[in-house]
MARTOR-512150 format. One record per residue: x, y, z of N, C-alpha, C, O in turn; residue number from 1. Coordinates in nm, 4 decimals, decimal comma. Each point is the difference from the previous one (the first is absolute). Layout:
N
ATOM       npx       npy       npz      capx      capy      capz       cpx       cpy       cpz       opx       opy       opz  resi
ATOM         X         Y         Z         X         Y         Z         X         Y         Z         X         Y         Z   NUM
...
end
This chain:
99
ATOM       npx       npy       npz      capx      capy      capz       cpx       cpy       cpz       opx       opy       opz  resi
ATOM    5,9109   20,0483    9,0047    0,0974   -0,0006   -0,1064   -0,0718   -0,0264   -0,1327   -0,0730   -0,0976   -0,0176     1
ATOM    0,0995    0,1944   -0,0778   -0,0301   -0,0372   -0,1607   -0,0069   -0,1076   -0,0156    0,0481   -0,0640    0,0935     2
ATOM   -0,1079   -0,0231   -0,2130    0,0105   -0,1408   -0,0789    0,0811    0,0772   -0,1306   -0,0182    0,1078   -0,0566     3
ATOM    0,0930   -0,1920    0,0430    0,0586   -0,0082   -0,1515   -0,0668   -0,0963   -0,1520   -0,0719   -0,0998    0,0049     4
ATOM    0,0895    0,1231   -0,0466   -0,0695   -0,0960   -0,1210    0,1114   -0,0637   -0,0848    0,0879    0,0620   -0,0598     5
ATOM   -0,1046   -0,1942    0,0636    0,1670   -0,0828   -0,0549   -0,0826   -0,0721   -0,0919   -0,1219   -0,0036   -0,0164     6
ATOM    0,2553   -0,0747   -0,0607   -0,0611   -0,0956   -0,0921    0,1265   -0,0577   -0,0137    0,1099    0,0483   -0,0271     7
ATOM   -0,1684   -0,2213    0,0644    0,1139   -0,0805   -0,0006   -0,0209   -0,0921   -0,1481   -0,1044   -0,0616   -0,0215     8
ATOM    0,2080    0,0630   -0,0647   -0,0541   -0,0755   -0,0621    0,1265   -0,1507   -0,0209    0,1201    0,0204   -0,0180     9
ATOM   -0,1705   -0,1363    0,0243    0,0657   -0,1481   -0,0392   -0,0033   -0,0557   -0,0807   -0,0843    0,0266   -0,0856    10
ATOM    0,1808   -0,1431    0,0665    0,0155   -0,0939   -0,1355    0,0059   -0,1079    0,0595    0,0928   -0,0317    0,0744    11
ATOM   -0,2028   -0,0457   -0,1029   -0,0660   -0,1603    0,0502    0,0761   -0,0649   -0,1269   -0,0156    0,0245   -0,1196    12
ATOM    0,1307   -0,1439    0,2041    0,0072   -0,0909   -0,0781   -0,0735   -0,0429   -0,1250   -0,1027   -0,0386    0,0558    13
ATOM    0,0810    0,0177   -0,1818   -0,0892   -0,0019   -0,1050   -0,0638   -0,1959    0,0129   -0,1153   -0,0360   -0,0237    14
ATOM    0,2250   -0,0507    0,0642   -0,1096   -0,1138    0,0307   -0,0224   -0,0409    0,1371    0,0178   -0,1142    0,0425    15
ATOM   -0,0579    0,2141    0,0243   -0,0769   -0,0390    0,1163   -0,1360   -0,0397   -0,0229   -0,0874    0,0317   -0,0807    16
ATOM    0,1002   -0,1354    0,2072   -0,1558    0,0004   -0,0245   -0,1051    0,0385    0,0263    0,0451    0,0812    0,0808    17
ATOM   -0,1959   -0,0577   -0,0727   -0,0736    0,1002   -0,0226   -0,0405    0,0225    0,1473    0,0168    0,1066    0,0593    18
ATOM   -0,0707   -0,2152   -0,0075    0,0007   -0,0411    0,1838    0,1253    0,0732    0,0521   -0,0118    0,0691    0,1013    19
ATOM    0,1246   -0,0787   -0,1599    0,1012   -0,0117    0,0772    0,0859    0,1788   -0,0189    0,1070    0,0322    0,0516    20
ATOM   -0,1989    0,0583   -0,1425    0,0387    0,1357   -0,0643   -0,0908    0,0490    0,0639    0,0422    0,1061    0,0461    21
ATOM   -0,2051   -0,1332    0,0010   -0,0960    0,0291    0,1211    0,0339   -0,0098    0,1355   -0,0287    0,0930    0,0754    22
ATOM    0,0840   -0,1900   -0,0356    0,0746    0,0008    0,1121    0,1147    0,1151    0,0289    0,0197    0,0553    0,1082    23
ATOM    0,0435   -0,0354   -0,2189    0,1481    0,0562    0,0307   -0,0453    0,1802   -0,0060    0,0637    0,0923    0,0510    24
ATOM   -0,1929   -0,0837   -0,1304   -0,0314    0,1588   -0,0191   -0,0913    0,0109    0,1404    0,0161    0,1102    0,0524    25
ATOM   -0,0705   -0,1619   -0,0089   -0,1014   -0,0131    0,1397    0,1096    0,0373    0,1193   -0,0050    0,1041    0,0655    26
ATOM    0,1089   -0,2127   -0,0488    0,0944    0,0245    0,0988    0,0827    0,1261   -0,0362    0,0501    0,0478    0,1017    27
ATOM   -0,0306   -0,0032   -0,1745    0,0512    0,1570   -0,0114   -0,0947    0,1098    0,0240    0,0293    0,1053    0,0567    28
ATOM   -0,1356   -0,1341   -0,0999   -0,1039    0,1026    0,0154   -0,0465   -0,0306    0,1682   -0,0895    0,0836    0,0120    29
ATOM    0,0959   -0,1313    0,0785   -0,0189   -0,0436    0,1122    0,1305    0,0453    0,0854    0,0017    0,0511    0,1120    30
ATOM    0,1177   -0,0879   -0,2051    0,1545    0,1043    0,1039   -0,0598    0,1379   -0,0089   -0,0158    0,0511    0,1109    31
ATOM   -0,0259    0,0308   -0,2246   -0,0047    0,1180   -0,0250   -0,1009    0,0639    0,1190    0,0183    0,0905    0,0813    32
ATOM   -0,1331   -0,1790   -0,1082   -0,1095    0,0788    0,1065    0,0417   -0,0603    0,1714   -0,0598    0,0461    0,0972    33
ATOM    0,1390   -0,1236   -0,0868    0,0049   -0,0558    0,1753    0,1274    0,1382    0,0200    0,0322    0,0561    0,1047    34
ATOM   -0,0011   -0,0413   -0,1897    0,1674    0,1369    0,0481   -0,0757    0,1055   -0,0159    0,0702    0,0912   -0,0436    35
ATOM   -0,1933   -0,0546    0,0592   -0,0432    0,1494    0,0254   -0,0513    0,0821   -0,1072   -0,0425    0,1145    0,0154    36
ATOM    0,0500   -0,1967   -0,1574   -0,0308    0,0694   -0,1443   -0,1281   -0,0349   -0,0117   -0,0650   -0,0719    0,0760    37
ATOM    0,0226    0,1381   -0,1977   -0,1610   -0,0329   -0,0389    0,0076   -0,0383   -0,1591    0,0091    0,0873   -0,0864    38
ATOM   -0,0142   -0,2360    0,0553    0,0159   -0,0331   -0,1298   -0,1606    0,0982   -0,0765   -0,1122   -0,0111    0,0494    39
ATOM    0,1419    0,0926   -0,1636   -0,1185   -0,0002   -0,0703   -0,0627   -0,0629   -0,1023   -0,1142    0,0067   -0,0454    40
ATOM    0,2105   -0,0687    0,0179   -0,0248   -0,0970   -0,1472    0,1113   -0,0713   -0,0396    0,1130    0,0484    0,0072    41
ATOM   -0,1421   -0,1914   -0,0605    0,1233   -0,0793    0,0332   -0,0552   -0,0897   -0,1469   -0,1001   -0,0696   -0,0163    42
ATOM    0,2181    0,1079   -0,0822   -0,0944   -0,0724   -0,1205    0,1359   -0,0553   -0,1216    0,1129    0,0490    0,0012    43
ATOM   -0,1515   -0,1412   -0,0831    0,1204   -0,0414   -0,1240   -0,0606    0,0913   -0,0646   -0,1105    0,0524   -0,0144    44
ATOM    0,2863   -0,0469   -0,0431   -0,0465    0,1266   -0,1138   -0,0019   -0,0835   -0,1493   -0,0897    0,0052   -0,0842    45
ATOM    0,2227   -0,0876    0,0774   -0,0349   -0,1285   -0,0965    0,1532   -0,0723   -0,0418    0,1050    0,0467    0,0442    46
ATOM   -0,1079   -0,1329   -0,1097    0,1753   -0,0473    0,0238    0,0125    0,0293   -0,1422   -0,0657   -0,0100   -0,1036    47
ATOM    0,2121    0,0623    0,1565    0,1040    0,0519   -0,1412    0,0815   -0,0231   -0,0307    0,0560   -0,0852    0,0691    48
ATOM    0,0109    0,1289   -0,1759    0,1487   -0,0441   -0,0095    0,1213    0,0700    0,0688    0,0291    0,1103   -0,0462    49
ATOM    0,0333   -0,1498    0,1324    0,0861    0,0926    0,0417    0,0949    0,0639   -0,1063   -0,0019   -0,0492   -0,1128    50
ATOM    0,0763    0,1437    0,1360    0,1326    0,0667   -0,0550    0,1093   -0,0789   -0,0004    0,0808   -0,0161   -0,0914    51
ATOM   -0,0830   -0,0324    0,1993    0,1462   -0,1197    0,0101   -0,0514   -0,0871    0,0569   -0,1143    0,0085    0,0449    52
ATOM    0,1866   -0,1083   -0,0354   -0,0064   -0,1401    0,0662    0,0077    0,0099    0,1197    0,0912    0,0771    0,0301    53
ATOM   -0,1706   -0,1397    0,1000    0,0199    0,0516    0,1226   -0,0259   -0,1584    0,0528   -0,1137   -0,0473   -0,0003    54
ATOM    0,2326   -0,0303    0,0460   -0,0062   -0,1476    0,0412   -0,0875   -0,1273   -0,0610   -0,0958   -0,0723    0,0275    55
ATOM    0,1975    0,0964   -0,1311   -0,0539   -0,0567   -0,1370   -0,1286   -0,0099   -0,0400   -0,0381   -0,1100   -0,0400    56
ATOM   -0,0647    0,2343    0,0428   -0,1140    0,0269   -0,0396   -0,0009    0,0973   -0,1050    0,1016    0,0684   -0,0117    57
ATOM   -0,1788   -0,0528   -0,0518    0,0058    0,1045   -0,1318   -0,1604    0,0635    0,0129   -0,0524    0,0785   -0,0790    58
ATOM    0,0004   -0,1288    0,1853   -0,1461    0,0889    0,0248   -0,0276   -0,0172    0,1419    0,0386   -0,0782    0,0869    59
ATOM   -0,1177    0,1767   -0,0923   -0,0785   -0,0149    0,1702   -0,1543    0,0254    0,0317   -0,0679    0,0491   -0,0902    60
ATOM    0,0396   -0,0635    0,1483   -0,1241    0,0008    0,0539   -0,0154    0,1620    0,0939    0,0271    0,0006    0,1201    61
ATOM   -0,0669    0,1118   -0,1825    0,0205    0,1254    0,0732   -0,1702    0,0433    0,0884   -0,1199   -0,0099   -0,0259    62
ATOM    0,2099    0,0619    0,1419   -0,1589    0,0005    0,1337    0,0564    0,1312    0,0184    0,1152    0,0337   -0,0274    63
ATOM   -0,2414    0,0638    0,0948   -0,0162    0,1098    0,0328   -0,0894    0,0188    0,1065   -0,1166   -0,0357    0,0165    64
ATOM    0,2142    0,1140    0,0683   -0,0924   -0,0016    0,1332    0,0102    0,1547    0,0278    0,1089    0,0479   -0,0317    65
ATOM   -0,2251    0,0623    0,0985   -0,0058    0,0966   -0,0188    0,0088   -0,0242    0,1790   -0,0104   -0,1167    0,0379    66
ATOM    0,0299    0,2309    0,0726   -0,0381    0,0292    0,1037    0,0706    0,1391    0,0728    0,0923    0,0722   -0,0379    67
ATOM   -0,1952   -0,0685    0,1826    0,0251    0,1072    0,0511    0,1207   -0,0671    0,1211   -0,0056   -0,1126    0,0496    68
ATOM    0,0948    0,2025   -0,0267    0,0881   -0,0230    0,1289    0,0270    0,0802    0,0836    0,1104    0,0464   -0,0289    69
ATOM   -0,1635    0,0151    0,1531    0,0826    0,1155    0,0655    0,1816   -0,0048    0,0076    0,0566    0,1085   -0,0132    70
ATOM    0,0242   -0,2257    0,0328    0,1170   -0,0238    0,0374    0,0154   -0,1065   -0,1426   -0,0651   -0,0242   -0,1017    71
ATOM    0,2193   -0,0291    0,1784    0,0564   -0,0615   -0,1447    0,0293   -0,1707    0,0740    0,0626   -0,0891   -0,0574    72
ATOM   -0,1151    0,0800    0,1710   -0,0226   -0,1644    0,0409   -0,0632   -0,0955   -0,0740    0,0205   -0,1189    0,0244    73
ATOM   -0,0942    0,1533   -0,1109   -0,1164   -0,1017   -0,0987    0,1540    0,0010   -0,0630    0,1009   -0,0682    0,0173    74
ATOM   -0,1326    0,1678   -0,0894    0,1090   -0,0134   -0,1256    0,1384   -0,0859   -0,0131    0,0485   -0,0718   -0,0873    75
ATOM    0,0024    0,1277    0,2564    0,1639   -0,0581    0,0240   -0,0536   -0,1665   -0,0070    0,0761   -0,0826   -0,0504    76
ATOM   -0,2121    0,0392    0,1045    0,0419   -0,1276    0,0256   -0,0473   -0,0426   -0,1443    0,0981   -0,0336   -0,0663    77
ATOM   -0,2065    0,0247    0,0016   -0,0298   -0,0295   -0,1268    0,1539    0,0065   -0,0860    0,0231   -0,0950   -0,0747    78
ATOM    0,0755    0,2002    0,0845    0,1452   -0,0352   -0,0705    0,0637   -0,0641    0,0339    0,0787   -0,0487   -0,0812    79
ATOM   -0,0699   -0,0051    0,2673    0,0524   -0,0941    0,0396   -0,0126   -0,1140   -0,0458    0,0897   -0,0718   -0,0441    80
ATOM   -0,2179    0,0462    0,0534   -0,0464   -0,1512   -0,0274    0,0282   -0,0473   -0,1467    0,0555   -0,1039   -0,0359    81
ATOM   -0,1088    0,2087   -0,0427    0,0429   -0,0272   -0,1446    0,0959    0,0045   -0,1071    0,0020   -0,0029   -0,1230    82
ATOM    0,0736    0,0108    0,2171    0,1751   -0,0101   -0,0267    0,0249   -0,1589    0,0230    0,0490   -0,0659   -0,0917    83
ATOM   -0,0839    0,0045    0,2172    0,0107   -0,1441    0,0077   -0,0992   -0,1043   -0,0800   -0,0016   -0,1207    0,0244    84
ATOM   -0,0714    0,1771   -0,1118   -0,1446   -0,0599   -0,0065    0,0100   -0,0523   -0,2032   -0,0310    0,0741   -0,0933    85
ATOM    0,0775   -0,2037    0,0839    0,0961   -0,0449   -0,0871   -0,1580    0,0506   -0,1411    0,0355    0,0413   -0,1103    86
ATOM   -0,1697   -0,0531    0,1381   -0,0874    0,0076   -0,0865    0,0088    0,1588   -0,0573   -0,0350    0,0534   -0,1052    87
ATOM    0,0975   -0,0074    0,2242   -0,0328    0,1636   -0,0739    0,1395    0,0420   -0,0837    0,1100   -0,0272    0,0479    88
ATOM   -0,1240    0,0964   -0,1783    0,1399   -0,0316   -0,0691    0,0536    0,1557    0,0753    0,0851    0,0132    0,0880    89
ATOM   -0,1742    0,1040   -0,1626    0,0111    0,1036    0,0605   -0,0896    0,0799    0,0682   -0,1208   -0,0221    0,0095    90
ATOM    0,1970    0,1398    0,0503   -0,1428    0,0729    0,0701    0,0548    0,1967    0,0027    0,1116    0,0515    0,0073    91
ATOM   -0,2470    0,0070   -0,0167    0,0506    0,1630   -0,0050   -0,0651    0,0641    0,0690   -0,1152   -0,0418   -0,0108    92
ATOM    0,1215    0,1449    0,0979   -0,0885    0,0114    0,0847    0,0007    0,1860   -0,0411    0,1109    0,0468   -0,0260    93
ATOM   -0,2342    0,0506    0,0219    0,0235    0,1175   -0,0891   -0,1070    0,0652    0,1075   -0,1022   -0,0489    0,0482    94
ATOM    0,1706    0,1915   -0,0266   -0,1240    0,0697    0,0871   -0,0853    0,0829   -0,1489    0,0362    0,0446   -0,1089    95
ATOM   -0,1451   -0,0566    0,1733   -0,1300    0,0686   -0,1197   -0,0381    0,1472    0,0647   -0,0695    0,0298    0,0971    96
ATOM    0,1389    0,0439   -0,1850   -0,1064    0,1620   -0,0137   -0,1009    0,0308    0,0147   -0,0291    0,1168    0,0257    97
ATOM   -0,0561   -0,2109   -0,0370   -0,2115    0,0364   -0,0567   -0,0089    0,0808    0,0887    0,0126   -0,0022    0,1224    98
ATOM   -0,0493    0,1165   -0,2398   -0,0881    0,0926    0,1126   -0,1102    0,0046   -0,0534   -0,0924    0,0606    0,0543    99
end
């Protein structure tokens, strides 16, 4: 089966702490590759101001994670989890074209 090329990208709480924003990007990048995906690069892009207020924050801390997936199990659970996962404000998950 093909790999697809995705890109998930998140919004890290803006005062987390730095131990504790290493931890939380490690354990996602670790769901992604144990469900069958291949993280290629897993990096901050830099914190901004959001558009709106999103649980009484006015910025976030934005991460970008690039990878390959044959199926959509990485993905389903990485949305699972980060729906319950009070540090992450939001999350988008986008299939990539590159050819």
């Amino acid at each position: 089966m093909a790999e697809t090329h995705y890109e998930i990208t998140y919004i890290i709480k803006p005062d987390i702490e730095e131990e504790a924003k290493k931890t939380l990007i490690d354990r996602y990048d670790k769901i992604i590759n144990d469900n069958g995906a291949k993280v290629i690069d897993s990096k901050d892009w830099e914190k901004k101001r959001l558009a709106y207020e999103i649980a009484n924050y006015k910025e976030g801390i934005y991460h970008i994670i690039n990878l390959d997936a044959s199926d959509d199990v990485a993905l389903s659970e990485f949305d699972r989890l980060a729906k319950i996962d009070d540090n992450i404000l939001r999350h988008m998950t986008v299939k990539r074209d590159d050819k």
